[in-house]
C-alpha positions as CSV (number, residue, x, y, z in Angstrom):
1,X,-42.2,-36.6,-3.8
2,X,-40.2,-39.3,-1.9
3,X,-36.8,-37.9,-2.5
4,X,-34.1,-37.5,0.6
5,X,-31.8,-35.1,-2.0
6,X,-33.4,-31.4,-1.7
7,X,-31.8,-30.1,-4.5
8,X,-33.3,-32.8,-7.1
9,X,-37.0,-32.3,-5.8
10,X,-36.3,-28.3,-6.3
11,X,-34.8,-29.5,-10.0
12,X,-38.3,-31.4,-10.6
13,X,-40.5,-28.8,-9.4
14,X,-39.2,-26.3,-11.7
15,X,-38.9,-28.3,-14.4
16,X,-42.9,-29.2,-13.9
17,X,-43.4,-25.4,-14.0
18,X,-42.7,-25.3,-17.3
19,X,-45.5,-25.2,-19.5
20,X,-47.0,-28.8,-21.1
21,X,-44.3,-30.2,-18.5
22,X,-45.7,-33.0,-16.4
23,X,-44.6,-34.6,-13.2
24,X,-43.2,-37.9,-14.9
25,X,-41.5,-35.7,-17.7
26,X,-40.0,-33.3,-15.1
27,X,-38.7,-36.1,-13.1
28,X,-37.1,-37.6,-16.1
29,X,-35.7,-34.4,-17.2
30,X,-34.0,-33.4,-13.6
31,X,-32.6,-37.6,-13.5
32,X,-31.0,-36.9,-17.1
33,X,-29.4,-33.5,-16.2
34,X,-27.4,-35.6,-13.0
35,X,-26.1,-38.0,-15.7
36,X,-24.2,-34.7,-17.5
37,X,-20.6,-33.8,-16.8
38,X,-20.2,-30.9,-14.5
39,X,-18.8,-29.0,-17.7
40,X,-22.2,-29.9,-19.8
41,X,-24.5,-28.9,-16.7
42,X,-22.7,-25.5,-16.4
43,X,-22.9,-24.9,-20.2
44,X,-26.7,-25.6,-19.9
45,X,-27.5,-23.5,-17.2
46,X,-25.2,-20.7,-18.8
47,X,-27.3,-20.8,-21.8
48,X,-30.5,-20.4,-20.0
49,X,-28.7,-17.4,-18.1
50,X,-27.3,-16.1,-21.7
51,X,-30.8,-15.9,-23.4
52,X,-32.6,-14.5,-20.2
53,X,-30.1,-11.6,-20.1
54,X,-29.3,-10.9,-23.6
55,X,-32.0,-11.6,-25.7
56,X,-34.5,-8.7,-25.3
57,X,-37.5,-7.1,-27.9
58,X,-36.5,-5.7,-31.1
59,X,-37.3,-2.0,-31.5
60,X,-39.3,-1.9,-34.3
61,X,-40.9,-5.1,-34.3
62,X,-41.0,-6.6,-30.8
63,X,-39.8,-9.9,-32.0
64,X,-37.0,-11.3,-29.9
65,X,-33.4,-10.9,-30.5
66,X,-29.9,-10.0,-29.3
67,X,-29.8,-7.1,-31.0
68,X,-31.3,-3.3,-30.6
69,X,-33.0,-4.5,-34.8
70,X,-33.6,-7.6,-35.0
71,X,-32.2,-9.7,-38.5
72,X,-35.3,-9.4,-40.4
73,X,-36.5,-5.6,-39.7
74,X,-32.9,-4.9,-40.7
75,X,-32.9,-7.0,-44.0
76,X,-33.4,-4.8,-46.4
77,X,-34.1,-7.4,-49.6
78,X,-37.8,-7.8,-47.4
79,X,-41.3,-6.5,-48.8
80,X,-41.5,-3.0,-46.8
81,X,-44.9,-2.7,-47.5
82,X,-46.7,-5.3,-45.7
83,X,-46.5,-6.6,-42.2
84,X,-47.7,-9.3,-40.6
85,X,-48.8,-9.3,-37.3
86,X,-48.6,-12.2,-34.7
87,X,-49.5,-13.5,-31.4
88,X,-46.3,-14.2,-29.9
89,X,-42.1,-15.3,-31.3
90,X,-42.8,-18.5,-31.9
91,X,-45.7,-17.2,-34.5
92,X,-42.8,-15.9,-36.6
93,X,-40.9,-19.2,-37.0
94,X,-43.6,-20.9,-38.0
95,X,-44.1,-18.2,-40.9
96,X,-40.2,-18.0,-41.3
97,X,-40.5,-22.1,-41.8
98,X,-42.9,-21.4,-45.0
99,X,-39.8,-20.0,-46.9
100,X,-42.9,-18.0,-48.7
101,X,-43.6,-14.8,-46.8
102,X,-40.6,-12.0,-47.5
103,X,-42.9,-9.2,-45.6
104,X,-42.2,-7.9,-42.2
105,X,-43.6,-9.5,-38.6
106,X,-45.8,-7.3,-35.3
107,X,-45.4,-9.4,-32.8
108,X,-48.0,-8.3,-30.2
109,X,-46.9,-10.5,-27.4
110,X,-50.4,-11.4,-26.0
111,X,-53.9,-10.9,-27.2
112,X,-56.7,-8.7,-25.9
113,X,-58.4,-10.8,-23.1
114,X,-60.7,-9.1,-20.7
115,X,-61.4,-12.4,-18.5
116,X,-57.5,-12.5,-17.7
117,X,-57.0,-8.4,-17.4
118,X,-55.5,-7.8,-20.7
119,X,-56.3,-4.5,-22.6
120,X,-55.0,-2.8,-25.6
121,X,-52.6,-1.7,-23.8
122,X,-50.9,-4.2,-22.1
123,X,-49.9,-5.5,-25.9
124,X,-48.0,-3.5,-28.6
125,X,-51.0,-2.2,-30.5
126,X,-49.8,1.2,-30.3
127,X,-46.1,0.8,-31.6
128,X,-48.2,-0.9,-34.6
129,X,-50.2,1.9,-35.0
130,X,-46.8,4.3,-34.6
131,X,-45.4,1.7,-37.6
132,X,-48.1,2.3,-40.4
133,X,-48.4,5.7,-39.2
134,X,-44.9,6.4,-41.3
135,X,-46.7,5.7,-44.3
136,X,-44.8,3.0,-46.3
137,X,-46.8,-0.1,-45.4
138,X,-49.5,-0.6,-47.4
139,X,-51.0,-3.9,-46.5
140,X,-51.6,-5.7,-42.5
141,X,-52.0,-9.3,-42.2
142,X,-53.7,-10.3,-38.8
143,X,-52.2,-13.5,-38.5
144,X,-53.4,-14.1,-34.7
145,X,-54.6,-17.2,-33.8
146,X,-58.3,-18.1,-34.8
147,X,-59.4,-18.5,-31.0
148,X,-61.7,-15.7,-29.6
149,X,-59.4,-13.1,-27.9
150,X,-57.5,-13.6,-31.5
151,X,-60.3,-13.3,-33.5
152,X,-61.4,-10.4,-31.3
153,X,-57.5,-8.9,-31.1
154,X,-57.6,-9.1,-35.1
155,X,-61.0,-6.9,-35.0
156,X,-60.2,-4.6,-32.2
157,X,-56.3,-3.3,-34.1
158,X,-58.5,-3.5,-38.0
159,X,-60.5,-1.2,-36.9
160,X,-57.7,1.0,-35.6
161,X,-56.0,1.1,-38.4
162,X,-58.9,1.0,-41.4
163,X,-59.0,5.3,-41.2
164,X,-54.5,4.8,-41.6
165,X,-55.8,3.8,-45.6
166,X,-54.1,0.6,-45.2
167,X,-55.4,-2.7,-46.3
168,X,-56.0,-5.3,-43.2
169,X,-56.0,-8.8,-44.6
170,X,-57.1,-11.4,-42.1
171,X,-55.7,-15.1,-43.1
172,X,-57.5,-17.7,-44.6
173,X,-57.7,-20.8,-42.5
174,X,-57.4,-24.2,-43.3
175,X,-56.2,-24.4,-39.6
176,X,-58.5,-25.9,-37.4
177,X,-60.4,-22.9,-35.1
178,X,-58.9,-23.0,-31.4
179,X,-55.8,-24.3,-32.8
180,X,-52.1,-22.6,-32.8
181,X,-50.3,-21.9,-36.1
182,X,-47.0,-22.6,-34.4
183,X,-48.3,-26.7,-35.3
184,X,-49.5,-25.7,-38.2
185,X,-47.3,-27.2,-40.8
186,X,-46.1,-24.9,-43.5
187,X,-48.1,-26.4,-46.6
188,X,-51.1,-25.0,-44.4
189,X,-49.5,-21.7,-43.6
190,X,-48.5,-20.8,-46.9
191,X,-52.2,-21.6,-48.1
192,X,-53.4,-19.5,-45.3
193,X,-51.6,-16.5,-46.3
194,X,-52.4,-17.0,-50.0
195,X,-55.6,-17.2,-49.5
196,X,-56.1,-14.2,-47.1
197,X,-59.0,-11.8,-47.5
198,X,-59.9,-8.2,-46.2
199,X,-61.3,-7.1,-43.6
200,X,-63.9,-5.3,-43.9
């Protein structure tokens, strides 16, 4: 990389680890980090150190928080009856942005993918199935992404839980197939959840 300082080529080379983080932007990023005070750079490393060892997965819903429940599994103004069931966090704050879904989330963290060694069971299909097995939800929204292994993720946990007597919903999309809802914006989210249909 050219650089005599050891430290600022490590800086770089993790910050080009990142995901959708290229060389130039990495560079840029590790240059602007040497113009901070020493009290900004330690409050920005202590808050990468804060949400790596606090935040962990909530109990009942696997979404990410600092607590044992996260906020919205513990709000108790929130449609008990339906769940919606996600990809991954970020999944939910796309939903959350819509200000129009008051259900609760599954977030599955990963889809089923045999070409990269993920099963059922490396994702939380079971805890889902543990969830509607208590009887008060009546309605599952499959709200992964419309890519294959989602598509194919969405199939594999509807059939799974059709014999439960719930109703599994699928979202309509207006989103592009092979895209990610977390760009979707929420005009098209909130459409996409009106519009759901069964699966059958």
């Amino acid at each position: 990389m050219g650089y005599n300082a050891l430290p600022l080529t490590r800086l770089i080379e993790q910050f080009a680890s990142l995901p959708g983080i290229g060389i130039k932007t990495a560079q840029r990023l590790a240059f602007y980090i040497l113009t901070l005070s020493e009290q900004e750079a330690k409050n920005f490393s202590n808050a990468i150190l804060e949400a790596h060892t606090k935040i962990k997965r909530c109990d009942i819903c696997k979404n990410l928080t600092d607590k044992p429940v996260c906020d919205i599994c513990d709000d108790s103004t929130r449609d008990q009856t339906i769940v919606c069931v996600v990809e991954d966090a970020k999944d939910v704050v796309a939903f959350e942005r819509t200000r129009e879904y008051h259900g609760l989330y599954h977030v599955l963290h990963g889809l089923i993918s045999p070409m990269e060694g993920i099963g059922p069971d490396q994702i939380y299909i079971k805890e889902l199935l543990h969830r509607i097995s208590k009887g008060t939800i009546q309605e599952v929204v499959m709200a992964t992404n419309p890519t294959v292994e989602g598509e194919a993720t969405a199939m594999y946990i509807s059939k799974l839980l059709k014999p439960l007597g719930v109703k599994v919903t699928r979202l309509a999309f207006g989103i592009p197939v092979g895209s990610n809802l977390e760009y979707a914006d929420e005009v098209t989210l909130f459409k996409a959840l009106q519009n759901r249909s069964e699966i059958l």
